[in-house]
N, C-alpha and C positions, 0 to 999 in steps of 0.2 A: 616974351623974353627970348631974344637971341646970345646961341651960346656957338664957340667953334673950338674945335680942336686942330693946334697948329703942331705943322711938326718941323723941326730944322735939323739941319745939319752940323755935325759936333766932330771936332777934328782938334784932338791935342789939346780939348779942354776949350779951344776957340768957337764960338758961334761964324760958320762960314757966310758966305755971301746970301743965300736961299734960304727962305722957310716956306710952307704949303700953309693953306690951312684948308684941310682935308673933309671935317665934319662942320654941318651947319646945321643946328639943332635949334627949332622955333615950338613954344610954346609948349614947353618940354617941364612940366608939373612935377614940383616936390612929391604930391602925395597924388594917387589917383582919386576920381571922385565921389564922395560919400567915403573916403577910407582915413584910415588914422596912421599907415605907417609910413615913415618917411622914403622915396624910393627918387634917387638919382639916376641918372642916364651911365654916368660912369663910363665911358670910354675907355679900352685897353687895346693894347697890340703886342703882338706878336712876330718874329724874325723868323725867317722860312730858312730851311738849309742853300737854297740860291740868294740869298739875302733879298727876296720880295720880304715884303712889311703886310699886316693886315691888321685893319681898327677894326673892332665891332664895339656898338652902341647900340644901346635902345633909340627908337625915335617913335614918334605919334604918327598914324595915317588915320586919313580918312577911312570912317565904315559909314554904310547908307542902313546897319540895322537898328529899326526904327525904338530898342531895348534900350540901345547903349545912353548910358548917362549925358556925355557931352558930343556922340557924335566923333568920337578919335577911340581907336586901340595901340598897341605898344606893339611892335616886333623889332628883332634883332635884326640888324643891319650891318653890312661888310664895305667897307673901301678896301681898296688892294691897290699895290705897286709893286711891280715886277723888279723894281732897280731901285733898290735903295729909298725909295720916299721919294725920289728924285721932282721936284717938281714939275709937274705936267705929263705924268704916267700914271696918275691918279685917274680911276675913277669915279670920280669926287662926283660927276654928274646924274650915276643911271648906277648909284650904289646896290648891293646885290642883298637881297633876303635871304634869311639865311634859314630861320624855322620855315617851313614847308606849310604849316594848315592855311588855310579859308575863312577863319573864323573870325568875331570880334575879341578873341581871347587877346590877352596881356600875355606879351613875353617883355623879361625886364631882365636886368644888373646880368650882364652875360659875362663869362671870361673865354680867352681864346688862347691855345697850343699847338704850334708844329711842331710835329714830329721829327725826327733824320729821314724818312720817307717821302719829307713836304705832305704828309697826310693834315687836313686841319680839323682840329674839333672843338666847338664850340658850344659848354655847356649855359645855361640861364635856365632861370623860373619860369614857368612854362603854367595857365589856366584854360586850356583846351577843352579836359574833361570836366570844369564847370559850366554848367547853362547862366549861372548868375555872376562867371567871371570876378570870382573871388578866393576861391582856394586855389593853392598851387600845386605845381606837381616839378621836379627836377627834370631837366631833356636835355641829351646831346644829339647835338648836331653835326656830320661829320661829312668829309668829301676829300677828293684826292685831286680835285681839279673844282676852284668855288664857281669859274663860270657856267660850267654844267647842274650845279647844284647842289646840294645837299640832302645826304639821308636824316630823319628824325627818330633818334631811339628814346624809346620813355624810360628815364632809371627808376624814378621810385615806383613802388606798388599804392601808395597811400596818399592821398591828395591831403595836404597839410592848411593849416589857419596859421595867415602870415603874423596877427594880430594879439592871438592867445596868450594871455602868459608872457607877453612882449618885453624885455625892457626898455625904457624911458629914455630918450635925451631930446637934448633942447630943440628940435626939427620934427619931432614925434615920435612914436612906439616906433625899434629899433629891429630890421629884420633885413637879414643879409648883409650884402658890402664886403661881406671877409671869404666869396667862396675861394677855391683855389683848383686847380689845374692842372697834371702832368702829362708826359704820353711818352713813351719811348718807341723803340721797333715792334714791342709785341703786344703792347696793352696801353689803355687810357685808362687814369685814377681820377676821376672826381670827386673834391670834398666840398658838400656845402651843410648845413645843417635846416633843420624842418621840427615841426610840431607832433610830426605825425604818432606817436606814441602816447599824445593826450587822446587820441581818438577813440570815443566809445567809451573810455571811463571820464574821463574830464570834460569833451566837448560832444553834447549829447543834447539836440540834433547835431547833426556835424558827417564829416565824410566817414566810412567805417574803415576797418583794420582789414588787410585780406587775410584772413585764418589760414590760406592754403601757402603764405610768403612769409610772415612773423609771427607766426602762433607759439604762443612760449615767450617771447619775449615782455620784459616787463615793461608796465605802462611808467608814464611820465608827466608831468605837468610842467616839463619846459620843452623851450627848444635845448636839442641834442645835435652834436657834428655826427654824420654819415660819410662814407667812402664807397667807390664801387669801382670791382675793379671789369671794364671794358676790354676785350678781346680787339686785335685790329683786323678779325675775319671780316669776308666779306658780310657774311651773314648780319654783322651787327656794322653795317657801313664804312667798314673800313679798309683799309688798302690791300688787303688778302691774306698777308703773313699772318701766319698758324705757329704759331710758337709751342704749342703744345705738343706739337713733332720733333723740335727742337732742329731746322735746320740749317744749313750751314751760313757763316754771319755773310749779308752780300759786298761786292766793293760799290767802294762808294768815293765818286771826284765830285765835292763841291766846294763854294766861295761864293767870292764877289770882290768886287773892288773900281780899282780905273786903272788904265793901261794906254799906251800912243793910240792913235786913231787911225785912221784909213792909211796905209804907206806909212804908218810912221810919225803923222802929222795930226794936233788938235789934242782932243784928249775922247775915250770913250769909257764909259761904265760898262759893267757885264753881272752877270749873277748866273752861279751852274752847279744842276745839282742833277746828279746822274747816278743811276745805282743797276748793277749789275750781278747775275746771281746765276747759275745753269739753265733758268728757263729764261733768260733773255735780258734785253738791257730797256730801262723808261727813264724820263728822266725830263728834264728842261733848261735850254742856256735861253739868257735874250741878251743884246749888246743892243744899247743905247748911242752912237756917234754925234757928239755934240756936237763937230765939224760941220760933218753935213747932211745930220739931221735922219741918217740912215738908222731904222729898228729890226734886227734881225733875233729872227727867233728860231732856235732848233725844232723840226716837227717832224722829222723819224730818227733811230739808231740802228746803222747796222753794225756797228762791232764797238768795244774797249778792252784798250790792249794795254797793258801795265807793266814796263819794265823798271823797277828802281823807283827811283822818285818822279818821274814821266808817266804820264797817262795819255794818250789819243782815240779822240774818240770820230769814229767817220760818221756820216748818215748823209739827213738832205737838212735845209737851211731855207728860208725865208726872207727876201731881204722886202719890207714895208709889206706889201698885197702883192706882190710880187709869183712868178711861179716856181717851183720847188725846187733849188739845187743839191747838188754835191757838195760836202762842205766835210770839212776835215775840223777839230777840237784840239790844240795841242797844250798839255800842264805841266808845270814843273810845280814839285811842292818839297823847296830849297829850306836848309837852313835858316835861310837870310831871308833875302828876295824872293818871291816865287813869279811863276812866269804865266801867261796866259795869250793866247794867239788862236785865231781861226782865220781861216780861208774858203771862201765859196768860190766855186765852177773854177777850181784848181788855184785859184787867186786870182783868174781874169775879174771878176764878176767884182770881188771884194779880198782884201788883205790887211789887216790891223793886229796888233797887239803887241802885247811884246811882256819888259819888266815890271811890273805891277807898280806904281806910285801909289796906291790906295788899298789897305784890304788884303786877305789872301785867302789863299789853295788850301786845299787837305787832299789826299790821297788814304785813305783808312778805308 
């Protein structure tokens, strides 16, 4: 069975000219095999503070270990677009893995969150720590840039039975589908729910309870919702901010939208998300030129400077594979309209932007 997940673009309530379709999902099984609970692929996405988009799914790969049932395990999988969905900035081709292990473990029903940092984290059901790839365990997954990778945190302590004590509907014994997912500047909240409180009094053989993580708490013979609240330290894979210090909130220019193209002419997309703080400024723009096809990407900062509703941000720029310019950021974030304009190698090299027709600025 082939399945796809398409995405279009939505203006004023109108379907525009373009739709993608992003995810191609082949052979993509209600239930796993020899199991009874029903488990979808379930696609979601997620809006980045530069208005990049990110899908993750489950999908099948191949495994050559000689155990596994039919020969395929399950991991979470990433497309990304820097612009809007825009079609053809997809990496629709050489999608990104997003759980880290080697295993024929099942990772399944993932959900995904950016942060105001553009931090991403992605939690799913996670059977790692079983040899017989059946009980599960909760994982986030997080990264501050996905083409580099992703770190792997384990939440839960207790590996759960997705089956136990299940309720029923017409597809099979019913587990998961409902987790959920926040994150702000200082912490990530995942909620999803788990068996693990039957363990050792209800399900016996079965995974045990760690005495040294929930001792004291009482057992159960259902599933229960869990929350956990994640730090965005480095320590625990996240973009560094330490909240527990309490420091000062950073500035922050981000958007998206469309704007004039090269001089003025055509039309071009953008997405920028730049945050600055005493120890320095990080961040990302990329402009799209539909005119003439030009992709510029910001790839240093050296200054933002914030008068009123104007923000400028200088560094160096990128036009295609190009090599590194000077390029000046300039935002207005109006009432009304807002503005958005860059220039590399002083505007010889390249000059666009202007009033925004599409989308806007912040300044906060």
């Amino acid at each position: 069975m082939g399945l796809g997940t398409y995405i279009s673009d939505i203006v004023e309530g109108f379907t525009s000219v373009w739709d993608a379709m992003v995810v191609g999902l082949q052979g993509y099984d209600r239930q796993f095999p020899n199991q009874q609970f029903r488990n979808l692929s379930i696609p979601i996405m997620a809006v980045g503070p530069a208005s990049e988009l990110y899908v993750v799914y489950s999908a099948n790969q191949p495994t050559s270990d000689p155990d596994d049932e039919n020969g395929l395990q399950a991991d979470i999988m990433m497309v990304t677009s820097p612009l809007m969905g825009i079609a053809g900035t997809w990496n629709t081709v050489t999608p990104i893995k997003v759980n880290q292990d080697n295993t024929r473990a099942d990772q399944f029903q993932p959900y995904v969150v950016v942060n105001p940092d553009g931090q991403v984290d992605v939690a799913y059901f996670d059977r790692r720590h079983d040899p017989d790839n059946f009980y599960v365990d909760t994982y986030l997954s997080r990264s501050t840039n996905v083409t580099q990778g992703f770190t792997d945190i384990r939440l839960s302590h207790d590996m759960s039975s997705p089956e136990f004590n299940a309720p029923v509907s017409g597809s099979g014994l019913f587990f998961g589908d409902y987790q959920g997912l926040v994150s702000d500047a200082c912490f990530t909240y995942p909620f999803f729910q788990d068996a693990h409180l039957a363990n050792d009094e209800f399900i016996d053989p079965g995974p045990e309870r760690d005495p040294d993580f929930d001792d004291g708490y009482p057992s159960s013979p259902f599933q229960e919702a869990f929350s956990w609240r994640v730090p965005n330290t480095s320590e625990f894979g996240g973009s560094g901010v330490n909240c527990e210090t309490m420091p000062a909130q950073p500035l922050r220019v981000s958007g998206g939208g469309e704007v004039p193209g090269r001089n003025g002419t055509g039309v071009a997309s953008f997405g920028l998300n730049v945050r600055a703080d005493p120890n320095g400024a990080a961040g990302t723009m990329n402009v799209n030129d539909h005119g003439t096809g030009q992709h510029i990407k910001l790839v240093g900062i050296d200054s933002v400077n914030v008068t009123g509703n104007h923000a400028t941000i200088t560094g160096t720029c990128r036009i295609d594979n190009g090599p590194a310019q000077t390029c000046q950021i300039n935002v207005e974030d109006n009432a009304g309209v807002d503005m958005f304009q860059v220039q590399i190698g002083g505007g010889a090299s390249y000059s666009g932007g202007g009033t925004l027709t599409r989308g806007n600025v912040q300044i906060h």
